[in-house]
N, C-alpha and C positions, 0 to 999 in steps of 0.2 A: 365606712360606707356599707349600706345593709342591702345584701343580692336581693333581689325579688327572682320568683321562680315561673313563668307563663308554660302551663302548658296549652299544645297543637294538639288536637283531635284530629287520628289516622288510622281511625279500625275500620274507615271502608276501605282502605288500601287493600289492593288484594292483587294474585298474581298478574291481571292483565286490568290493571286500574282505567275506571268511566273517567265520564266527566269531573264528578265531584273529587274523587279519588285524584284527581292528575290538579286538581285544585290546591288540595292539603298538599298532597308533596314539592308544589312550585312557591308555597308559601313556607315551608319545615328547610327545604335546600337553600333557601334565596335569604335567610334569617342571617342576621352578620354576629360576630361573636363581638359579644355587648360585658362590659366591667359590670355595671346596674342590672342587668339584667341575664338567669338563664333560664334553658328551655330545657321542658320535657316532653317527648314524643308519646303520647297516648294510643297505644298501636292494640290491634287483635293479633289473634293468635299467626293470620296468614299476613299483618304485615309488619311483624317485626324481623323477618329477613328484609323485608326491600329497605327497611328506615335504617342508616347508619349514625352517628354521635359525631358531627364534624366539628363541632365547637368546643372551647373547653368549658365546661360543667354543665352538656347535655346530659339528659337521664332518658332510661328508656322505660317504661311502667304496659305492662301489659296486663288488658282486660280478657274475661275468664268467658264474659257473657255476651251472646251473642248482639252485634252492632242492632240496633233498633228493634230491639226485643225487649218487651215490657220487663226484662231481669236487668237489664242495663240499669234499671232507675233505681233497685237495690244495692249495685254495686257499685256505681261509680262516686257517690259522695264519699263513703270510706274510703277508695280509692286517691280518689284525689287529696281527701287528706293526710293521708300516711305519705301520698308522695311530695309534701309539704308545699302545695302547688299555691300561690297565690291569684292568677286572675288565670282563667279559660279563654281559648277561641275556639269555639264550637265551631267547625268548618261547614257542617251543615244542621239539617235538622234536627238533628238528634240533642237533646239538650237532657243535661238531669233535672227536674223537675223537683226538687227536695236541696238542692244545695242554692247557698247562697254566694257563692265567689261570685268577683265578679266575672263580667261575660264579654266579651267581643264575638258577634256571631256574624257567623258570614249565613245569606239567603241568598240563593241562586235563584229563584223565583217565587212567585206564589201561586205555583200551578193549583196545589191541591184546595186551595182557596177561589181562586178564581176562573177555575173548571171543576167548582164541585162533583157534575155528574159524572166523573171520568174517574172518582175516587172512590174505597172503599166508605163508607159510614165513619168506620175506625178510625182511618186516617183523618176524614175531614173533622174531626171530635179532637182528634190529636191535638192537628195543629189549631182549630179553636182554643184551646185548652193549655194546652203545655209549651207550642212552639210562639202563641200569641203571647206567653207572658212573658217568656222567657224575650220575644223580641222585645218587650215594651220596656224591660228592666235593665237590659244590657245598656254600656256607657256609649258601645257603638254597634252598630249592624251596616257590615259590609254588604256590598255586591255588585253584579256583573254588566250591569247595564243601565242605563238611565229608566228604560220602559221597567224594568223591574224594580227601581227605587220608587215610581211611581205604586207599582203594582203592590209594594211593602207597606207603602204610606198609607193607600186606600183599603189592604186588606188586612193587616196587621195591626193599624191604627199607628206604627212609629213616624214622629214625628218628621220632617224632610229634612231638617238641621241635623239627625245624630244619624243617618245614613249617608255613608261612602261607597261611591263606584270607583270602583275597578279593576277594568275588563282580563279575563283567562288570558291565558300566552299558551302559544304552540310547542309543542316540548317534542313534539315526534322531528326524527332528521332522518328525511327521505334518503333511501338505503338505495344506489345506483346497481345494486348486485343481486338484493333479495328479487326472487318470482313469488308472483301471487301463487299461493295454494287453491284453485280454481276447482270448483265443483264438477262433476261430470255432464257435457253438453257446451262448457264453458270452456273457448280457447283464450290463451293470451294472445294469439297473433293476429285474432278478430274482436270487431269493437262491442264492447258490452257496457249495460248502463248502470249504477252503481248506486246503493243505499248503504249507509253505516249509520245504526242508532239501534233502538229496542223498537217492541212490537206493542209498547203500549196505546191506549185508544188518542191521544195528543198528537201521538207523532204521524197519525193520517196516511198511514202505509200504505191502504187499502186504496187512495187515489193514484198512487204510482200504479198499482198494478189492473181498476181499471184503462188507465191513460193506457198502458200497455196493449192490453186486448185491442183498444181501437188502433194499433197498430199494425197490420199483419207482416211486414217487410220489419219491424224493428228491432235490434239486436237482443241478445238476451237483458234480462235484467237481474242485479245480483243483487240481495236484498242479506246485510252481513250484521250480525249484533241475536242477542238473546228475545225470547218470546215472538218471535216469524212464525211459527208451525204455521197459524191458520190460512198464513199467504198462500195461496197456490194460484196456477198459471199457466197454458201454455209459456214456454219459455221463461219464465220464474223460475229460481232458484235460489238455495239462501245455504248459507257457511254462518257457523259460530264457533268460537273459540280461538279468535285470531291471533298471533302475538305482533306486536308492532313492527315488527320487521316486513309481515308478511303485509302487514296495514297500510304502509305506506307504499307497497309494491301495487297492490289491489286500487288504490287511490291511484297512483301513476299510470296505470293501464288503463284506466277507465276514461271511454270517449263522451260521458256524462256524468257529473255526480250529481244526484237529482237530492231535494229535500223538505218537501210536503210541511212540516211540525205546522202544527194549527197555536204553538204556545211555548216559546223558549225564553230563558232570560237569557242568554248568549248563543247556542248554538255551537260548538265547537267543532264539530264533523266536515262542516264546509270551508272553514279556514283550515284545518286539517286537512283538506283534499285541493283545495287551492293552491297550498304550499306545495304538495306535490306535483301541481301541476297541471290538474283537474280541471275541465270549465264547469262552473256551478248555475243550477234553476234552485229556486227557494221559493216557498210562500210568501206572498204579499202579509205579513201577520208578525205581530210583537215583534221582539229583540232582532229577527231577522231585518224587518225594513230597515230599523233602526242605522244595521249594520252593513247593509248591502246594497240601499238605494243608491240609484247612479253608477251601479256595479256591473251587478248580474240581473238579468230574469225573477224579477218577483212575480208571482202565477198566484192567481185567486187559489184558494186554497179547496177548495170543495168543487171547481169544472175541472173534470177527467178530460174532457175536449180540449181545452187552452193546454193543459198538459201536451198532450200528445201533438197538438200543433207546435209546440214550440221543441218538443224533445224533436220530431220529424223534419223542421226548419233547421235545427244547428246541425243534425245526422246529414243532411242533405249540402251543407256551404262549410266546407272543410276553414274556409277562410277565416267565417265567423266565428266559429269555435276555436281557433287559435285563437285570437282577439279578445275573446270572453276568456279565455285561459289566462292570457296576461293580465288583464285587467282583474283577473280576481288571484291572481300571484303576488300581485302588486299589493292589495289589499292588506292581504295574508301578513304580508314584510312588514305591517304596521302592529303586528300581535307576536311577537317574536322574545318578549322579553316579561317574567314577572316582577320583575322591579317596582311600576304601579302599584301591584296588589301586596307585595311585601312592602313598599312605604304605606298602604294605608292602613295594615293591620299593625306594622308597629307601633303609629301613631296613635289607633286605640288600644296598644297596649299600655304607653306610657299614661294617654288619661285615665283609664282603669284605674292603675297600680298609683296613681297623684289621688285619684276622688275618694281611693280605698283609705290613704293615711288618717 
């Protein structure tokens, strides 16, 4: 019997892994040790401490050049071939653009396609370019949600038959002992309202913190993840650099966890704070309805008003905010396992490494 070798791409792992990041590693852990089949862990330099070898004949191969830096495209086809890799899953965008293995790629969305103006020139050329052909040639392109399967097909051009959904899993396990690391102004024995993401222009920050202002009784708001500087506020405040212990603490105390995104193909912050315990508001907008109607609070994504009537309506009915809390706990219990997303990627492993004979 002849092993084949798939390597996982894991050089966005880094010490306190995003979205994509907590993606590769639930699909690299969740891999079963296969006779036909082994793996190799394609890590950077900060994640080959997190990545360990639990199967027999993982390999671990680390890259030199920084993750989605135009050197990557020099290095990774030698790469891959001294580590005698036969088929790729490219876990996100990042693809070599010069090698011919084959592909299983996973696309978490098409933002940068279908909010051109939110993106560099570069990028939106990239993924024209490099991240479009690379989708059109792979045997499969995963992902996280139906609105984004859609989102793939129209902006990508892959056909609806060779994309597979599905959906992220919760990995964080809400800590009953961790305190949130709370910023200065911010108690944990008083109620404050809560953001976890980035500051870029998608994620609509800037409506949480008008809604705020039309506030003047309303708790603080804690706005937590990289690129906030420009937020500012009476009663604004913003932490970065969380570790997950403290994440799920910050998630638990919060008597809001609010989430604006104008464009997500899953969203993972809000089942992340639901599981904790969190009641969740979201934008009426992609992968969230998808995932939340009949739930929680879907809010036009652009009235700062509708915001603040509805953050001022749960702050004021203790009741319904428990109620909103369970019902989006309940949710949550339904994303708890990557088993989905590890049957779908092994599946297009084996047609890969079958189309490749």
């Amino acid at each position: 019997m002849t092993v084949k070798r798939v390597a996982v791409d894991l050089r966005m792992v880094g010490a306190r892994p995003h979205g994509i990041a907590r993606y590769a590693l639930g699909i690299w852990n969740g891999l079963p040790a296969l006779d036909d089949i082994h793996f190799t862990a394609l890590c950077g330099p900060e994640a080959a401490p997190r990545v360990h070898s639990l199967r027999p004949g993982d390999a671990l191969v680390t890259a030199r050049r920084p993750f989605l830096s135009p050197l990557e495209q020099l290095e990774l086809p030698g790469l891959l071939a001294r580590a005698g890799v036969d088929l790729l899953h490219a876990t996100s965008f990042s693809v070599p653009a010069f090698s011919r293995l084959p592909l299983v790629l996973t696309l978490h969305d098409a933002t940068h396609l279908s909010l051109p103006g939110l993106a560099s020139t570069a990028a939106v050329l990239y993924h024209r370019t490099v991240v479009q052909r690379a989708a059109r040639r792979a045997v499969r392109v995963l992902t996280v949600s139906e609105f984004s399967a859609a989102e793939i097909n129209r902006h990508y051009g892959v056909p609806r038959d060779r994309i597979r959904v599905a959906p992220d899993a919760i990995d964080l396990a809400p800590s009953p002992h961790a305190a949130p690391r709370l910023p200065e102004g911010v108690r944990a024995d008083r109620p404050y309202l809560l953001y976890v993401g980035n500051g870029k222009p998608h994620k609509n920050v800037e409506i949480l913190v008008a809604a705020h202002a039309l506030l003047p009784e309303a708790p603080p708001l804690l706005l937590c993840g990289e690129g906030l500087e420009r937020f500012v506020g009476p009663g604004v405040h913003r932490l970065n650099g969380v570790a997950d212990d403290e994440l799920t603490a910050l998630y638990r105390g919060a008597a809001l966890f609010l989430f604006p995104s104008l464009m997500e193909g899953f969203g993972l912050p809000p089942l992340e704070a639901a599981a904790c315990g969190a009641p969740v508001c979201l934008a009426d907008d992609s992968a969230l309805r998808e995932i939340w109607a009949g739930v929680a609070p879907l809010l036009p994504p652009h009235d700062a008003a509708r915001w603040a009537e509805a953050i001022a309506g749960l702050m004021a009915d203790s009741t319904a905010r428990r109620a909103l809390a369970q019902r989006c706990a309940a949710l949550a219990g339904q994303y708890r396992s990557w088993q989905p997303a590890v049957d779908a990627a092994l599946s297009g492993y084996r047609l890969g490494l079958r189309l490749a004979r």
